[in-house]
mmCIF file of the N, C-alpha and C atoms, coordinates in Angstrom:
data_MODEL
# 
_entry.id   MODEL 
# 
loop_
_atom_site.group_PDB 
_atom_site.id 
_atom_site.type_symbol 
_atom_site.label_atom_id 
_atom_site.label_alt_id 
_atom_site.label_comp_id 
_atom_site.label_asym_id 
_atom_site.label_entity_id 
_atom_site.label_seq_id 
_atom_site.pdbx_PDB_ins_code 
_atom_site.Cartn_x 
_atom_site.Cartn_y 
_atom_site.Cartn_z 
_atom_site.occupancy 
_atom_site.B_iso_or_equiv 
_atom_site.pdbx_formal_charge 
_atom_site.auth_seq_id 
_atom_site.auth_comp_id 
_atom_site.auth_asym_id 
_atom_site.auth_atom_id 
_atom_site.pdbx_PDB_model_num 
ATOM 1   N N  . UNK A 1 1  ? 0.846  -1.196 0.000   1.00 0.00 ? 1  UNK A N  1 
ATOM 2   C CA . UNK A 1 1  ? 0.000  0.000  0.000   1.00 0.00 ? 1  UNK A CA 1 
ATOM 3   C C  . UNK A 1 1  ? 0.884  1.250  0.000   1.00 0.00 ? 1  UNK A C  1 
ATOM 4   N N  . UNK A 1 2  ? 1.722  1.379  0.640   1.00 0.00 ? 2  UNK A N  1 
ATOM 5   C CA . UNK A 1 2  ? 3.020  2.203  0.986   1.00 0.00 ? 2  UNK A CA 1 
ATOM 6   C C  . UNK A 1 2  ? 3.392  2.902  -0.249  1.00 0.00 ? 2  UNK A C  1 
ATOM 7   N N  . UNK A 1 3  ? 3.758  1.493  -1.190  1.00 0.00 ? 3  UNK A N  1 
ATOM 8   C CA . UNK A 1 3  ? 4.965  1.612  -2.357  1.00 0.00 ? 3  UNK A CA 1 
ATOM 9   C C  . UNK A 1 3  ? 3.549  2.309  -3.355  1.00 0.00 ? 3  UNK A C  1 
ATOM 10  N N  . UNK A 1 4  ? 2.188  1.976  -3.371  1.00 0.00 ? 4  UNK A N  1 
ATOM 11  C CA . UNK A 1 4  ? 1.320  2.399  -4.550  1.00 0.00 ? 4  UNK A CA 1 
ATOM 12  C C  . UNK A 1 4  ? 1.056  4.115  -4.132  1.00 0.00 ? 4  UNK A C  1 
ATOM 13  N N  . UNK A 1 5  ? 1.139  4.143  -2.995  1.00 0.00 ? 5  UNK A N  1 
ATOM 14  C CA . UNK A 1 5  ? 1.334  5.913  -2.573  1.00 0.00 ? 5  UNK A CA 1 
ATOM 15  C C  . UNK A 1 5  ? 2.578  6.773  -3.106  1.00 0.00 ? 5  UNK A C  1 
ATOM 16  N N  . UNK A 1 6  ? 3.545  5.902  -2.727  1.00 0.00 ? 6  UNK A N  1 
ATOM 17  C CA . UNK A 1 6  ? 4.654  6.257  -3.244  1.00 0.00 ? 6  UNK A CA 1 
ATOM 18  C C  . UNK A 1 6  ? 4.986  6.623  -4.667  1.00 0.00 ? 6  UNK A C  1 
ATOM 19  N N  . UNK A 1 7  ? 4.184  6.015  -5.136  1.00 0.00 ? 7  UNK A N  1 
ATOM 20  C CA . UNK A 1 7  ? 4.422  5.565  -6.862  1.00 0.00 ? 7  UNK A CA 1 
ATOM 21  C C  . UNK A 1 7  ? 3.517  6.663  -7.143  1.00 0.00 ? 7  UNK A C  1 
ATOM 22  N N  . UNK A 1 8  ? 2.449  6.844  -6.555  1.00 0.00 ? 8  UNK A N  1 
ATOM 23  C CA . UNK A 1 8  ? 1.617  8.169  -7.249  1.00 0.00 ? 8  UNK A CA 1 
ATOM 24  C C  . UNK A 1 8  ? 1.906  9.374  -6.738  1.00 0.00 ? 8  UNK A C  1 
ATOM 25  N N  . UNK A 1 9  ? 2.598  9.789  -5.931  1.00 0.00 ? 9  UNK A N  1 
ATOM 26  C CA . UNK A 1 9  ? 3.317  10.544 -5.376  1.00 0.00 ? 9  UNK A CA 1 
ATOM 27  C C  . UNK A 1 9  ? 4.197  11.084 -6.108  1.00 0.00 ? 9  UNK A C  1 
ATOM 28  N N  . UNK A 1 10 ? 5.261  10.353 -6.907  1.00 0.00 ? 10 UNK A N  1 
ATOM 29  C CA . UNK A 1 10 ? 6.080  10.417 -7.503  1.00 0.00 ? 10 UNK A CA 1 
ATOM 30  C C  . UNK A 1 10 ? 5.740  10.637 -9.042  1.00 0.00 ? 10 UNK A C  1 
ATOM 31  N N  . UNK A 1 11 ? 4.615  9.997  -9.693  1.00 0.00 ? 11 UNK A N  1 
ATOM 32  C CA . UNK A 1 11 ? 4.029  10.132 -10.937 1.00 0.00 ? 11 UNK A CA 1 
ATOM 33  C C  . UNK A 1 11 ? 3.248  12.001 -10.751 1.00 0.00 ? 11 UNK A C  1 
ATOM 34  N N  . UNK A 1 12 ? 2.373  12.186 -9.500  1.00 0.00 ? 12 UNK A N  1 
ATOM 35  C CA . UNK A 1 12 ? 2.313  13.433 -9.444  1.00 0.00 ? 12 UNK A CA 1 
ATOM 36  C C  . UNK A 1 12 ? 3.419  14.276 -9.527  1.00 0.00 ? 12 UNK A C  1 
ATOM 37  N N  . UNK A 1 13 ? 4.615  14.542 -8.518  1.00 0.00 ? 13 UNK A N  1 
ATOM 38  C CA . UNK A 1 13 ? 5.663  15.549 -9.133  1.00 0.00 ? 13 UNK A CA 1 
ATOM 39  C C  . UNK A 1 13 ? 6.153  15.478 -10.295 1.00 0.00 ? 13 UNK A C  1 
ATOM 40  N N  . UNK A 1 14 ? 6.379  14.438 -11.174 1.00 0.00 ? 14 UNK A N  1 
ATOM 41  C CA . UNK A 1 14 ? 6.609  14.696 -12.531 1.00 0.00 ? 14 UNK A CA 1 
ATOM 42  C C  . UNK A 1 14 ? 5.522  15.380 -13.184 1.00 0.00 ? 14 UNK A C  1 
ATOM 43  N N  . UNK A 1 15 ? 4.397  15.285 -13.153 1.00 0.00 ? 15 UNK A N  1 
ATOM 44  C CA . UNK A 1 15 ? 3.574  15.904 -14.137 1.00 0.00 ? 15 UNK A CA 1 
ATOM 45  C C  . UNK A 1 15 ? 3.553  17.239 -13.458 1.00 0.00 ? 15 UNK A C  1 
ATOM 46  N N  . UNK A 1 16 ? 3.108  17.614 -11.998 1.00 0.00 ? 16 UNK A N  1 
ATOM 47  C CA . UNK A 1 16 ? 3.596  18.724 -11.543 1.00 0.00 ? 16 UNK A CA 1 
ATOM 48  C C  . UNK A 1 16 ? 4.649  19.520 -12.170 1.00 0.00 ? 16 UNK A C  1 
ATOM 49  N N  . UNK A 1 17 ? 6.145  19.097 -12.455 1.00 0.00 ? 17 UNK A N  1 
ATOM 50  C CA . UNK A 1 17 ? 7.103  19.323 -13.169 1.00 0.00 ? 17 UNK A CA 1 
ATOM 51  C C  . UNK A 1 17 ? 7.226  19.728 -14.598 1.00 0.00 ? 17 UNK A C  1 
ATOM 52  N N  . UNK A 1 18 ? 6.594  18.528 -15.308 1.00 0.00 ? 18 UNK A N  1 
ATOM 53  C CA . UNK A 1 18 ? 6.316  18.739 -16.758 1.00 0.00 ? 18 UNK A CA 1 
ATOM 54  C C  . UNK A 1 18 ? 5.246  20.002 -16.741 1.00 0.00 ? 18 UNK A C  1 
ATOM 55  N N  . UNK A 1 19 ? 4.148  20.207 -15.898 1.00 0.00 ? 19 UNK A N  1 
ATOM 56  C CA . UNK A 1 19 ? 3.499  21.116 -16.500 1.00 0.00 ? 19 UNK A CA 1 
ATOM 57  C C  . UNK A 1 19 ? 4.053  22.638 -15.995 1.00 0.00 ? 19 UNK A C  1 
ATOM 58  N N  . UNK A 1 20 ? 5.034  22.932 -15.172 1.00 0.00 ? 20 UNK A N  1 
ATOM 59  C CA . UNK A 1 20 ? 5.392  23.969 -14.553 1.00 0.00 ? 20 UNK A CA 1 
ATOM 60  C C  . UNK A 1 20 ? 6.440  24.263 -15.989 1.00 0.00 ? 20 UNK A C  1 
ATOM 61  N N  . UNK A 1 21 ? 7.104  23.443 -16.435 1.00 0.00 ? 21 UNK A N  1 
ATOM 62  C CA . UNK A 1 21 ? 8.092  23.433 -17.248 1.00 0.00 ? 21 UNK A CA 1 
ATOM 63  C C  . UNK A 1 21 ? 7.467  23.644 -18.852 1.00 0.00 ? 21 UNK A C  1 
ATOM 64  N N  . UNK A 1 22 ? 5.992  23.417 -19.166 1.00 0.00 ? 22 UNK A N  1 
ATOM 65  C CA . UNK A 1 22 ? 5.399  23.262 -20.303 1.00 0.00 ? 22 UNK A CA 1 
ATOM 66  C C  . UNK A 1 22 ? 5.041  25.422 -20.333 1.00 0.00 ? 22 UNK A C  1 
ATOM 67  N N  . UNK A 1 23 ? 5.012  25.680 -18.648 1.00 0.00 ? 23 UNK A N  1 
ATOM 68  C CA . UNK A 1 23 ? 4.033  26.783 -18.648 1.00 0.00 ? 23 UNK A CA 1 
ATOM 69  C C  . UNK A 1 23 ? 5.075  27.936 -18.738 1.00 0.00 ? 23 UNK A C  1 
ATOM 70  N N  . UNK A 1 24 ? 6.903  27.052 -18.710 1.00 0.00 ? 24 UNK A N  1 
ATOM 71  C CA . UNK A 1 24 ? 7.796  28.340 -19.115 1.00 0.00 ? 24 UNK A CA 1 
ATOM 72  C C  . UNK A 1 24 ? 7.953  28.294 -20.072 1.00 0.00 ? 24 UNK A C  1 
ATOM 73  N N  . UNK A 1 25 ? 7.967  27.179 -21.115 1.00 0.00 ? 25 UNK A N  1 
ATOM 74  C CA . UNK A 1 25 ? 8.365  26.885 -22.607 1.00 0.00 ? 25 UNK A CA 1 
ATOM 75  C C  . UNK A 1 25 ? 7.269  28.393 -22.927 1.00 0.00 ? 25 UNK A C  1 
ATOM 76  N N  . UNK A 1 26 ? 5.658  28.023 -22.535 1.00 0.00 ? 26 UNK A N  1 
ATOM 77  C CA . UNK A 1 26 ? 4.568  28.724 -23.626 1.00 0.00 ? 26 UNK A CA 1 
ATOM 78  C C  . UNK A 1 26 ? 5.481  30.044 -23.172 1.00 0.00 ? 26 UNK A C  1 
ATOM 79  N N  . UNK A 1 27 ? 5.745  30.864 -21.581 1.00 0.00 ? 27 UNK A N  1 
ATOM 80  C CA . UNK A 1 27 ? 5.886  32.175 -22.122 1.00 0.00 ? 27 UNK A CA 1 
ATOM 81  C C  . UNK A 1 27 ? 7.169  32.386 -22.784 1.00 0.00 ? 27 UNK A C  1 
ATOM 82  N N  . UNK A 1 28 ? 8.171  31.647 -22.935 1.00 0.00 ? 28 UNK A N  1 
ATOM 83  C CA . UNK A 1 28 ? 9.407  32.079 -23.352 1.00 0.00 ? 28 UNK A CA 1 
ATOM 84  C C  . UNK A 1 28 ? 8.812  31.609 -24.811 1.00 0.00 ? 28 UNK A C  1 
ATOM 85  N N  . UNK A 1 29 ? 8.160  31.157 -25.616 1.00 0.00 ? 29 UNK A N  1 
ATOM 86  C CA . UNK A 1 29 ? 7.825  31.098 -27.072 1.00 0.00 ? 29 UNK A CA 1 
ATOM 87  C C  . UNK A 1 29 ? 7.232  33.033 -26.951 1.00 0.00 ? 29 UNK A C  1 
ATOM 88  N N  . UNK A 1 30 ? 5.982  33.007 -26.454 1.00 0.00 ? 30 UNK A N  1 
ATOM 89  C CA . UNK A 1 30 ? 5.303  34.040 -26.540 1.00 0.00 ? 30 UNK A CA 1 
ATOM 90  C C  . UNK A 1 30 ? 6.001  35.281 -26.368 1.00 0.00 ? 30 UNK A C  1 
ATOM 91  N N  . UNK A 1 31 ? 6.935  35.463 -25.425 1.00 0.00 ? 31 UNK A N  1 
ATOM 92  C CA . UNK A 1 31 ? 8.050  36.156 -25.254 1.00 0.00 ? 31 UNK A CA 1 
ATOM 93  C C  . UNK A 1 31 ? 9.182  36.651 -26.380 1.00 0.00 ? 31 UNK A C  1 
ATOM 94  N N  . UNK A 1 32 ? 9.201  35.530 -27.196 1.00 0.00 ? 32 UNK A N  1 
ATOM 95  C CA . UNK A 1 32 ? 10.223 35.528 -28.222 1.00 0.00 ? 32 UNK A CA 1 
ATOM 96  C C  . UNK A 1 32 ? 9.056  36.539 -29.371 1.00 0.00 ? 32 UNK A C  1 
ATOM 97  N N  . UNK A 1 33 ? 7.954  35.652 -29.635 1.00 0.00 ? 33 UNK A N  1 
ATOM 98  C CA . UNK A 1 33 ? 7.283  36.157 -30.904 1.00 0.00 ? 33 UNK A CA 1 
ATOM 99  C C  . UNK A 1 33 ? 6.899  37.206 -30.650 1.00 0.00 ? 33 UNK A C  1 
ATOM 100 N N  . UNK A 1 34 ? 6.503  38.163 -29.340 1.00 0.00 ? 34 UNK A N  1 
ATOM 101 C CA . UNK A 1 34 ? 6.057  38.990 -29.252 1.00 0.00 ? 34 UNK A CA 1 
ATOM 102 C C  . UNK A 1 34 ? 7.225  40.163 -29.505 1.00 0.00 ? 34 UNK A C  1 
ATOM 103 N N  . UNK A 1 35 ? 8.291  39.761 -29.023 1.00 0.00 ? 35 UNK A N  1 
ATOM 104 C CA . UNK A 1 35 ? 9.749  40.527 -28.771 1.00 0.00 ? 35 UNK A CA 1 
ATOM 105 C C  . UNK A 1 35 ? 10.174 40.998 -30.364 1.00 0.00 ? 35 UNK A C  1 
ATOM 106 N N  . UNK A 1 36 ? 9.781  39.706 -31.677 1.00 0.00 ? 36 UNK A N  1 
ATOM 107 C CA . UNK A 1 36 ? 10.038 40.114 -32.801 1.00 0.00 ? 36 UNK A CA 1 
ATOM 108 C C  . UNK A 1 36 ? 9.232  40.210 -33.614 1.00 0.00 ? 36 UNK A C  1 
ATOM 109 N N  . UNK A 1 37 ? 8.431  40.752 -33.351 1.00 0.00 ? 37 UNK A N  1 
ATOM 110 C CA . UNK A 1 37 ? 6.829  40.793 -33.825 1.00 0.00 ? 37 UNK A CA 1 
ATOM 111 C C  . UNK A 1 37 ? 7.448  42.445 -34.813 1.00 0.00 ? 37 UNK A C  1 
ATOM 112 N N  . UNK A 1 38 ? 7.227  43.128 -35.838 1.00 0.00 ? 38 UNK A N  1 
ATOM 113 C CA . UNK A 1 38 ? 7.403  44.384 -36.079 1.00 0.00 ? 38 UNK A CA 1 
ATOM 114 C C  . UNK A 1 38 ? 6.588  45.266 -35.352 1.00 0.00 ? 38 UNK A C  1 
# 
């Protein structure tokens, strides 16, 4: 029971991760296009 807590525990901070990391990609794109936008 331990190890299946554990395991989703751990599957949560990655996606936690991936999506913190998805939400700097969007502004550093948006950042860029806006920066060379004319």
């Amino acid at each position: 029971m331990r190890y299946l807590v554990n395991y989703s525990s751990a599957n949560f901070a990655l996606l936690n991760t991936a999506h913190v990391d998805a939400v700097v990609v969007v502004r550093v794109v948006v950042v860029v296009v806006v920066g060379s936008a004319p």
